[in-house]
Structure formats: C-alpha cells, structure tokens
C-alpha positions in Angstrom: 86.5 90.6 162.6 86.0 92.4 159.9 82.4 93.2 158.3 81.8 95.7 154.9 78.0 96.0 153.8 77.2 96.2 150.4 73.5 98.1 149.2 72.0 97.8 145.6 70.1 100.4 145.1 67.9 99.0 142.3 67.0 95.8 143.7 67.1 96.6 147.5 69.1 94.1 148.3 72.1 93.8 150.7 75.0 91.8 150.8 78.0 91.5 153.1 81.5 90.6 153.2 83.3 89.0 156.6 86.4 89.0 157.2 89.2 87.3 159.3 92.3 90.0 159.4 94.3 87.3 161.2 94.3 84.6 158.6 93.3 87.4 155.6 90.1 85.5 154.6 87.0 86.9 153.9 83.7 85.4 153.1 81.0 86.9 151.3 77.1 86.3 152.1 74.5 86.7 149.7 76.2 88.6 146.8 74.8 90.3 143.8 75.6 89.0 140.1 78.2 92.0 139.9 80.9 90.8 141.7 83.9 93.7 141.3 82.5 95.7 144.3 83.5 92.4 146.5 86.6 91.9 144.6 87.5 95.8 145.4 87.0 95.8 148.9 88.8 92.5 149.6 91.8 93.9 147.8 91.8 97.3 149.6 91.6 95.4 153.1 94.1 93.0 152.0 92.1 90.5 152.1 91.2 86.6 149.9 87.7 85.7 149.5 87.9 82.2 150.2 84.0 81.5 151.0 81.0 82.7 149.4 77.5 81.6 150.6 74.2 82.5 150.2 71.2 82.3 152.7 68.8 80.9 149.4 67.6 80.5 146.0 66.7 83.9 145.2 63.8 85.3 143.5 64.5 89.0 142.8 67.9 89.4 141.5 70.7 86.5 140.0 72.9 85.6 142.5 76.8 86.3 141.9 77.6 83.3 144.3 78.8 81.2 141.1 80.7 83.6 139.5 82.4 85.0 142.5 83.1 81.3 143.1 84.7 81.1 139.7 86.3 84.2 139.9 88.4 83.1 143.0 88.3 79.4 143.6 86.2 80.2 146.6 84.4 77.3 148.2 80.6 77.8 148.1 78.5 76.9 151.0 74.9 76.6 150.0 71.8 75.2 151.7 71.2 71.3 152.1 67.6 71.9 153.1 64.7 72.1 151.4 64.2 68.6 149.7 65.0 67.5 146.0 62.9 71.0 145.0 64.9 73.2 146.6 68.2 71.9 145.8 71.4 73.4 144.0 71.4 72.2 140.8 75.5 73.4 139.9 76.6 72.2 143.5 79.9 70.9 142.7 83.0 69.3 144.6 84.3 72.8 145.9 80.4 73.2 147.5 79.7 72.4 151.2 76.1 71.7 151.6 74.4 72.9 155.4 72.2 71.6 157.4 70.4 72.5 160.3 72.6 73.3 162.6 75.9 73.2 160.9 78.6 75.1 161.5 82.2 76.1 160.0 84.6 78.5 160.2 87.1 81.7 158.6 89.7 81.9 160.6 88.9 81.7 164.0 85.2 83.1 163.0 83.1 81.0 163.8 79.4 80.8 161.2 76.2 78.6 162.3 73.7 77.5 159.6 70.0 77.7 161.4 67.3 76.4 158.9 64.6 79.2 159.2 61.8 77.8 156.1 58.6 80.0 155.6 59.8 82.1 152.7 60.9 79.5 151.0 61.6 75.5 152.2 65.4 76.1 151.9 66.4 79.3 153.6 69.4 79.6 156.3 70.6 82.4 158.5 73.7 82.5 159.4 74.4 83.7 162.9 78.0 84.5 163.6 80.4 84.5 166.3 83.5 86.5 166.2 87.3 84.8 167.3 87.3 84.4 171.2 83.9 85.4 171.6 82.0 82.8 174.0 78.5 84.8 172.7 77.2 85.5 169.0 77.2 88.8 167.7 74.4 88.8 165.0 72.5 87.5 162.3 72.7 87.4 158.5 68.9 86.7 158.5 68.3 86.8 154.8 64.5 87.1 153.5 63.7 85.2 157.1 63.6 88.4 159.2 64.4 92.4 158.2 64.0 95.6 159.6 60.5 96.3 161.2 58.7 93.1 158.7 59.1 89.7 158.0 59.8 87.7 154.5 56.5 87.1 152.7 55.8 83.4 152.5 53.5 83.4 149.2 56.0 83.3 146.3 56.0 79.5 145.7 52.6 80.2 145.0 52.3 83.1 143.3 55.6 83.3 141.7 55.9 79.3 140.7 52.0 78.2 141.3 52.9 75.6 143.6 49.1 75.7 145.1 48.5 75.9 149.1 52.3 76.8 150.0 51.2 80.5 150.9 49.5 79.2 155.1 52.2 76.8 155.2 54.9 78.9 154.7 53.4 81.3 156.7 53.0 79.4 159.6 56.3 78.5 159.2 57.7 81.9 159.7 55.0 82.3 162.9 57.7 79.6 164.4 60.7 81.4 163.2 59.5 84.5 165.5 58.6 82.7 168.4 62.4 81.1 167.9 63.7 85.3 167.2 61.9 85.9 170.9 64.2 83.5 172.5 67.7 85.1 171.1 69.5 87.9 173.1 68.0 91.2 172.5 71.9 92.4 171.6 72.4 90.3 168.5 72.3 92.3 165.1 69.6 92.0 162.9 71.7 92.3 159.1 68.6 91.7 156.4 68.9 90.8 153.1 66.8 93.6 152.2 66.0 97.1 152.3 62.8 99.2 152.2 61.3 98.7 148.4 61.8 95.5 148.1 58.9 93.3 146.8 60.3 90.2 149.5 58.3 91.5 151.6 55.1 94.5 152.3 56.9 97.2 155.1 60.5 96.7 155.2 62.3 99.0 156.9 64.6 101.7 155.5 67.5 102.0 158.0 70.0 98.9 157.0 70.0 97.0 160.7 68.6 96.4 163.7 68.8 94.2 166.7 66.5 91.3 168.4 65.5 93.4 171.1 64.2 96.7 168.9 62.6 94.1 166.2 60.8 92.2 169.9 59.9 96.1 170.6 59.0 97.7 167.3 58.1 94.5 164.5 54.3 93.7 164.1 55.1 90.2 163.3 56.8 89.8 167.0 53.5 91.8 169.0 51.2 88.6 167.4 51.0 85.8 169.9 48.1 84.0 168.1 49.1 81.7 165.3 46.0 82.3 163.4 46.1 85.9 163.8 49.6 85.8 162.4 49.1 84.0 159.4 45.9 86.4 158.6 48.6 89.9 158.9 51.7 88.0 156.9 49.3 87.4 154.1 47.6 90.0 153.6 48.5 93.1 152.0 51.3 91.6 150.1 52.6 93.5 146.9 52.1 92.3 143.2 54.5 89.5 142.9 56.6 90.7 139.4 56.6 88.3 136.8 60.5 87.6 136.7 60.6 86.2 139.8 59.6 82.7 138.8 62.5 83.0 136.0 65.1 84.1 139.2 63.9 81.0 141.0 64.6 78.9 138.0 68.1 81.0 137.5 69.5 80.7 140.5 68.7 77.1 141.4 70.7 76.0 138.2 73.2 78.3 138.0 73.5 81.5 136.0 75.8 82.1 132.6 79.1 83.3 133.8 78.9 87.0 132.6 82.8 85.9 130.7 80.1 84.3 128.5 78.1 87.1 127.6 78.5 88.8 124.8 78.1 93.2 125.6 75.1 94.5 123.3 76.1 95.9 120.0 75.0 99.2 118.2 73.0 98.4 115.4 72.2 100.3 112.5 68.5 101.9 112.6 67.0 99.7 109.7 67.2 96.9 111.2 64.5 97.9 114.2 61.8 97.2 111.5 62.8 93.5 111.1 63.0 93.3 115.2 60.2 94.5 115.6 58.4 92.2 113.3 60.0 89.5 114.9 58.1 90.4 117.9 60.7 91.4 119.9 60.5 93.5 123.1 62.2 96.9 122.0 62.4 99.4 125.2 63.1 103.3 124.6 64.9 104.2 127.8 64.7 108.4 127.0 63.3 110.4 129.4 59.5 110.6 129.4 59.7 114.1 128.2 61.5 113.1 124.9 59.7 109.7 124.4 56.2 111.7 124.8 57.3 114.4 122.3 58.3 111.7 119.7 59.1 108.0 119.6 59.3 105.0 117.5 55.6 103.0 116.9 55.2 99.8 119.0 58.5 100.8 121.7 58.0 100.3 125.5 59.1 103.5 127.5 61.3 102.7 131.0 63.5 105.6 132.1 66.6 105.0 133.5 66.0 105.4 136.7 67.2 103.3 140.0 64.4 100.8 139.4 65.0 100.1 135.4 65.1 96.7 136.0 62.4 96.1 138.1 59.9 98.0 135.7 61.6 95.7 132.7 61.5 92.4 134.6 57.3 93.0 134.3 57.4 92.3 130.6 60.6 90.8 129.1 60.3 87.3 127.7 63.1 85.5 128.9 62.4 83.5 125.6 63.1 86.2 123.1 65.9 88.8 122.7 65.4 92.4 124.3 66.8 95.3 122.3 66.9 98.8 123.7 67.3 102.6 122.8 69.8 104.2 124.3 72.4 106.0 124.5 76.2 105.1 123.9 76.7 106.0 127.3 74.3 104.5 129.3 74.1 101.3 127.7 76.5 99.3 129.8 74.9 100.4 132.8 71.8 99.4 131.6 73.1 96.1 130.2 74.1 95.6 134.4 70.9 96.2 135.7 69.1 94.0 132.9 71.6 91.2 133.8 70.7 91.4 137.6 67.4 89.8 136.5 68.4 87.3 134.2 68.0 89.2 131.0 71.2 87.9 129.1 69.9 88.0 125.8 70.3 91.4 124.4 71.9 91.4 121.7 72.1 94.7 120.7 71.4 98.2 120.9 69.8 101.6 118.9 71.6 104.5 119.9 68.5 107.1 120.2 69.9 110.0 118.0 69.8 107.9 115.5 66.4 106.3 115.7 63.4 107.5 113.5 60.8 108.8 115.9 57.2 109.9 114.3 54.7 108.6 117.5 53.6 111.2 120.2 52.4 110.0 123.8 50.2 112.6 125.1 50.4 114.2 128.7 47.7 115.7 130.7 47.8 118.1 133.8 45.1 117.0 136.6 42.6 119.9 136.1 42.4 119.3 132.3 42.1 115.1 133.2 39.7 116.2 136.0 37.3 117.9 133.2 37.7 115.1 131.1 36.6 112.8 133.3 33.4 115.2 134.4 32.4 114.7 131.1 32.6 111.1 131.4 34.5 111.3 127.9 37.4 109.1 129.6 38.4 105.8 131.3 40.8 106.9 134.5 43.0 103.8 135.2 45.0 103.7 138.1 47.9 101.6 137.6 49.8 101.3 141.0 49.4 97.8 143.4 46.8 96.9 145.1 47.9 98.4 148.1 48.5 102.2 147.1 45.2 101.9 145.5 43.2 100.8 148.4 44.9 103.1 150.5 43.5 106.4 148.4 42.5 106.2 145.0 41.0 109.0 142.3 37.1 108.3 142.4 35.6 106.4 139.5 39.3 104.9 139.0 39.5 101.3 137.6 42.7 99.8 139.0 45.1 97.9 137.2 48.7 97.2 138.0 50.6 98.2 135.3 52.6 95.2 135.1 49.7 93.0 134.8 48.1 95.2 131.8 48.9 92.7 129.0 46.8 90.3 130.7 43.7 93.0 130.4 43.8 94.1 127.5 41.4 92.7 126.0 38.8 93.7 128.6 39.8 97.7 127.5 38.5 99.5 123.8 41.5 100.3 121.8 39.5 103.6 120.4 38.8 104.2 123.6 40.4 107.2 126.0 42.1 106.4 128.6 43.9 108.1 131.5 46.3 106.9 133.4 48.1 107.7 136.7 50.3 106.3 139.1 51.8 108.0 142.3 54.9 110.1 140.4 54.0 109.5 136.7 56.7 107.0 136.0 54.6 103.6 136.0 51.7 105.7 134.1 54.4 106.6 131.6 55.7 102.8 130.9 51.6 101.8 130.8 50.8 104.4 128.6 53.3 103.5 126.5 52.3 100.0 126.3 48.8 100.2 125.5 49.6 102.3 122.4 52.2 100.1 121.4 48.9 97.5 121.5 47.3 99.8 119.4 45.6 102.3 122.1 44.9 105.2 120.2 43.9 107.4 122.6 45.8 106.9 125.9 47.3 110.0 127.9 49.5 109.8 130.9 48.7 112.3 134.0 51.5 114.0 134.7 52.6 114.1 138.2 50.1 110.9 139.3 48.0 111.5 142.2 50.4 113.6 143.8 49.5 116.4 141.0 45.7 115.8 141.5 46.4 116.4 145.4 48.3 119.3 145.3 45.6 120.6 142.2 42.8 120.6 145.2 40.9 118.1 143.7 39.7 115.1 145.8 40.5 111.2 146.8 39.0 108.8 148.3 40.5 107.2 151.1 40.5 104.3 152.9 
C-alpha cells in the first residue's frame, strides 16, 4: 500500500491519497477544492484515482471531492448516515452511499466505513486494512478524533442555529472515545486536521499519532465521567467563523466546478467608486505598512499571509461580489485561497499601483498607547477570541473578537479613540481597518499586540 499526505497550510486541513501499486488505483480521502496536487502525485507514482471519498460535509473549507470526481470519472463514496439533513444533495449514479459498517475495496485494500456522529450526525472514519493483512493498520478519523483533542460538537448550533445539538453531539463523541479505548493501541491516528484549525480548541501540531499515545496523552480519553466530559468538550471552544454555515450549505450541494469560474479581471481604477457604492466588500491585501501609510476610504485590510482566507471568510457576503487590491502577481493565489471558502464571485481585481490612496491608518508603539490609556483619553479593545483573552488580557481592555465587530458597532462612538490589539498586530490591523471604513475616525492599531506591551515591561492580567 501506498499512502502520500497532503497539508494545507491555510486551512489546517489534511488530506490523503491511498494507493494500490498492484492494480495502480489510488483513492483519495477528504480532498481540498484544489485538486492538481492529487492529480500530480498519482501521475508521478503511476497511479489512477479511481475513488475519492470524504469522511463529511465540511464546514471550513469546499470539498474538491466533486471536482476530483469530474476530473477523473472517479466513483465517490460519501456518507449514507445522518438522516434527510445530512444527506448529499449531488450524489449521483457513480456515488456509493455507506453505512455503518460498510466496507469496500482498492485493489486488495480493504476500507471500513464506522459511523462516529458527535461532530456532525453524518461523519465516517475510515479504518483501513492493507492486502494480506488479517489486522487494520489505522484510521482516517476525520473531525471525529485528532492529535491530542477531539472534534468540537457545537457547530450545528452555532454555525447553522440548529438549537440543543451542542450536549447531544457532545455526548456523542463521549461514546466515540469509550469505542477509541477498545481499538489496538498500534493503529494510526491520520486526522483531518492540524493545529489552528477552528474544528476543534487544542489540536495537535505533529500530523499523526496512534490509539495508544492518544489513550496516554488526549484529555478527552483520561475522562471517565460522561457529565464531566460533556462540561471539557464544550467549553473553551473558539469563535465559530461566520463562513462556516455557507461551507455546510456548499458542500452538501455541491460546489461550482472551478471550469466554471471565471479568473478575476484587472479593472480600471474608476470603476472602485461605483463598487464601492454598490456596497461591495473591497479588501486591500498590501502589507499593513503600506495600507497604514495610505489607502483607499472604506477598504478592508487582510495581508497575504497563510491565513488570508480565514481572516476574509469573517466578513464576505456570499450574496455580493468581493473585489480586491492586489497585485498582478498575487492575485491568482489569492483567487485560490478565496475559492477554498466558497467565495466564487469575484469578479475582478485593482492592481494596487494603480489605485488612488489618500486614507492613513494610524499605528501606535505600547508605551505611547500605555500613556494614552493613563489618561483615560482612549478605549483599548482587544480583539482576539475569547480564549486568548481570558487567558491574559491588557487591564481595562474591552474584548471583542474582531470578526464579530460589525455586530458592535453600534455599541462604540465613531468620534471616539480607540486602540486596538491583538496577539501579533495582524487581526488589530484588519479591525482597525474596518471600524474606519464605518466611519471610526479615530482608531489606531498597537503595533506588535500584546506581545509588544510584554516585552515593553508593562503589565497583564492573567488568568
């Protein structure tokens, strides 16, 4: 057997490809929208991909198991489980839909279907057995189980607001731990996520693991109590970001084959104006340097770094077209990551040295915000999750996530000013940016975040 392991960077997510040298098929579980890394290594080991599955309906990132199924004629098998709510709205004639217990093979490979609900109703794993093996060898286990945590179970709730999922689901994966226990300790543990993913509140950074370290080292597997269980597993969960419900939505249907995208085109610079008045979500992706030193009125600010799309899927409207600033070179790149959540409307682009920029975004060091705020002449607003905050926190901070700003707006002064920080001063930078695009007339961004403040002397309070 044959296994390659892919790792998205952006989205944390991981995705593997199996194959069968002796009959030169190859199956590929849980793949990403962009599908030519797949394609790549099945043609370098000589291989078909002639399966593609998926453990579930994803809510972080588009699943590419349609369009590597169109790109190869690969059969899709897809989960049967879940009810009429949780089932694949595109499954076709060329889909094979599992149940618990199913099983199939590649080659001589042999692939069991275990139905493991608690993150969502419809999740599999996928434990696999390799050709003349009488004993399985690991498990693809999805959002179910990963490294050193276990997949939060609240997203139906928070994500779609179907009320009083969050316990069940919970409870739920209590059972799918007390099921891990009983599995040898030598089977691989192969997530479906890496550490930074929002699927889940302490994954682990290293990409595998086994049943017996995960019995030894997991907090989910040292909780015996059921109750007690539920209580850690819900707590503490991160912010859930505000594409996920349109992922769910996505992926249960079926995404847009990207053949039937159209790439964003460069547009002429007096046509922002009219997009702008249009409403439209225009995002600046300079640096923060160059957007602070001069930018166009009423732009958002997201960098282009590894987690561009996570920052965007906080405030695009999947309703409306996005347009960005960028340049020629980056903007396919961009285009990629914005199309791994779903954001397939962009129509075009403003390449940014030809954009009229007349708007400054002020930064301040931490001893100069520290005075500030001594003199009680500011608002300090802490923008990271919940978690980060309650864990240390500047004192006197108000704390709002930065992706749920919009939604507090009104309860800030617009002639007010306001401070803002994060841990790094990347999510201070995109808030910033926002509240003067609302008209915030005196907003600053703390350079460096609380990490600056630290290593300035000055003080935090910690949990």
């Amino acid at each position: 057997m044959l296994l390659k392991y892919f790792y998205d960077q952006e989205l944390a997510q991981a995705s593997y490809l199996v194959g069968s040298p002796d009959t030169g098929e190859a199956l590929v579980i849980d793949p990403a929208r962009h599908v030519e890394p797949y394609l790549q290594a099945a043609r370098q080991e000589g291989l078909r991909i002639t399966q593609v599955t998926e453990t579930h309906i994803h809510a972080d990132f588009v699943s590419g198991s349609r369009e590597l199924a169109a790109r190869t004629g690969a059969r899709l098998y897809l989960s049967g489980m879940g009810g009429e709510d949780w089932s694949y709205a595109f499954a076709d004639d060329n889909t094979v839909l599992l149940r618990d217990g199913d099983h199939w093979l590649l080659g001589e490979i042999r692939i069991d279907a275990l139905h493991t609900p608690g993150h969502t109703p419809e999740h599999l794993i996928f434990q696999i057995t390799d050709a003349g093996a009488k004993t399985p060898m690991a498990l693809f286990t999805g959002d179910c189980l990963f490294v050193g945590d276990v997949g939060r179970p609240d997203l139906l709730e928070t994500a779609l607001g179907s009320l009083n999922t969050s316990e069940a689901g919970a409870r739920q994966q209590f059972r799918n731990v007390q099921r891990f226990k009983t599995m040898p300790d030598h089977l691989q543990v192969l997530p479906g996520h890496g550490a930074g993913s929002a699927c889940g509140k302490a994954l682990g950074a290293v990409p595998s693991s086994t049943i017996g370290y995960e019995k030894l080292v997991n907090p989910a597997f040292q909780l015996d109590d059921e109750d007690a269980f539920v209580d850690w597993l819900l707590e503490g969960q991160p912010e859930t970001p505000r594409y996920f419900a349109q992922m769910k939505r996505v992926n249960r249907q079926g995404a847009a084959l990207l053949s039937e995208l159209r790439p964003p085109q460069p547009l002429e610079r007096f046509i922002l104006p009219e997009v702008q008045k249009d409403g439209a979500l225009v995002i600046d992706t300079r640096s923060a340097v160059l957007f602070g030193h001069a930018h166009v009125p009423g732009t958002l600010n997201i960098p282009p770094d590894r987690q561009f799309s996570t920052y965007a899927g906080w405030f695009v409207d999947y309703t409306a077209p996005t347009y960005l600033i960028a340049s020629d070179s980056l903007i396919d790149d961009l285009a990629r990551q914005l199309r791994a959540i779903g954001v397939d409307h962009i129509p075009g682009y403003f390449p940014s040295q030809q954009v009229d920029v007349s708007q400054a975004l002020p930064t301040i060091e931490a001893q100069a915000a520290a005075q500030r705020l001594e003199s009680g002449r500011a608002l300090l607003l802490d923008v990271r999750s919940r978690s980060e905050y309650d864990s240390q926190h500047i004192e006197g901070a108000r704390h709002i996530h930065y992706g749920n700003l919009v939604e507090h707006i009104d309860a800030l002064l617009p002639e007010q000013d306001i401070i803002l920080y994060c841990a790094s001063g990347t999510r201070s930078q995109i808030a910033a940016s926002l509240l003067q695009s609302y008209g915030f007339s005196g907003v600053a961004n703390m350079r460096g975040g609380i990490e600056a403040w630290r290593k300035a002397g000055l003080s935090v309070v910690e949990s």
